[in-house]
Each structure stands twice: as C-alpha cells, then as structure tokens.
N, C-alpha and C positions, 0 to 999 in steps of 0.2 A: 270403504273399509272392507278387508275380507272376513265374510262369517263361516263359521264351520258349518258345513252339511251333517247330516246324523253319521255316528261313527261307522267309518269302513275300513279296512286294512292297507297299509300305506303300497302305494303303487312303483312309488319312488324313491329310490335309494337318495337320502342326501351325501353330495361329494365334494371334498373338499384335496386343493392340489397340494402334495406335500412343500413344503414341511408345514401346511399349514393344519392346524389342532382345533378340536370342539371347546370352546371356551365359556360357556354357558350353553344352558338348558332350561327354557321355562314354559308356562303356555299362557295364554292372553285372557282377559277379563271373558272373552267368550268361548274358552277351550281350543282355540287355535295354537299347534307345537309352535315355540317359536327357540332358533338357534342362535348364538351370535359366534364365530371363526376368529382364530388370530391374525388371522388378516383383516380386520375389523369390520366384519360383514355380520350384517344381521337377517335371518332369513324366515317366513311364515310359510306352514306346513299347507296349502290351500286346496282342501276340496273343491272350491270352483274351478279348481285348473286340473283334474285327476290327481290329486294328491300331489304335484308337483313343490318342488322347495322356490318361493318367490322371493327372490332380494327383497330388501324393503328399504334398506339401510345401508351406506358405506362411511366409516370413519374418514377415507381418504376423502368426502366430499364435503364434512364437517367439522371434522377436527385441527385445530390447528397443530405446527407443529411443536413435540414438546410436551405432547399430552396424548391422553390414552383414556379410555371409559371405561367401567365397570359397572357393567347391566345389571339391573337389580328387579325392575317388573317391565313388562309391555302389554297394552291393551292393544286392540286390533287396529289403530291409528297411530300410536306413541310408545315411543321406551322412555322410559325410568333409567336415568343411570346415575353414576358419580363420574364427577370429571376428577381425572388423575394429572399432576403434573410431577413432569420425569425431576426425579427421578425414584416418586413417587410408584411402587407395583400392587398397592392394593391400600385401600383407602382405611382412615380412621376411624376409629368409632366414637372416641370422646377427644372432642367434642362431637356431636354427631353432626355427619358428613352431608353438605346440601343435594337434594336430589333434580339434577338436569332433566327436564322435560323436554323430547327429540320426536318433530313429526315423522311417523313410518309411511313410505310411499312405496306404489309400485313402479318402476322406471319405465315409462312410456319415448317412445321412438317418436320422433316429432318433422315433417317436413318443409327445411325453411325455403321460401319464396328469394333465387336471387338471381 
C-alpha cells in the first residue's frame, strides 16, 4: 500500500488528455490525494515516488460493459464506489445504494518466459 511521507508541496502536475475531466476528488484513510478521471482511472498522489500521480485503477480493466462507478471513499488499498448501470448517471439514495469494494493496485510490468 502507498503511505504518505510528511506533507511537501506537490512536484507534479496531475494530467489528464482532453476531453478527459476530473471527476472526483478525495484523500485515503491515511491522507494520500486520491483522483478518479472520466476516463475511468483512478490515481494516488505518492510521496514515495516524488509526488508523482500513480494509476491505481482502470474502469476499462473492471468494469463491465453497460456500467459506470461512482467513487465515494478510498483507503490506500481499495475504493469504495457505487456500481452504476446505463442508463443510470448518478446513483440513488433511497433506497440506499450498496457500496462495491475494488482493490487499488500499482501496475507492475512483468517479464514472461517464452
């Protein structure tokens, strides 16, 4: 899991390729920014990497089609969301909405033997 270093001023600009838009904004049980993009990416602000913005998350790796998330917490492991189905754009409240438990990873590059 990534933890925060004591607070320093961000090194790195987070970017996103148009038309893509900031679609949530939260920070994690242990004070890590964390962002989620309408391109369905979710990203942790990480002091161990100089402030750099880390994927953690892609919709397109998780979600099926037909459906869409709406983030609601992340701890430094996991997002909290609501599963959405199209053509569903933002979820209900009553009855209240079940909350999807989604592990957050870093994407590691991996060398296969062939």
């Amino acid at each position: 899991p990534l933890t925060p270093a004591p607070a320093q001023p961000s090194s790195s600009a987070l970017t996103t390729a148009p038309p893509t838009t900031l679609t949530w904004l939260g920070f994690t049980d242990r004070g890590a920014l964390a962002v989620a993009d309408s391109a369905g990416c979710v990203y942790l602000r990480s002091p161990q990497w100089g402030g750099s913005w880390v994927p953690v998350w892609a919709a397109a790796d998780h979600v099926r089609a037909g459906e869409t998330y709406w983030p609601v917490a992340a701890t430094s492991d996991k997002l909290y969301c609501i599963m959405l189905s199209a053509p569903q754009q933002h979820p209900v409240v009553v009855p209240m909405p079940y909350l999807t438990e989604l592990a957050l990873r870093v994407p590691m590059a991996t060398h296969e033997h062939g």
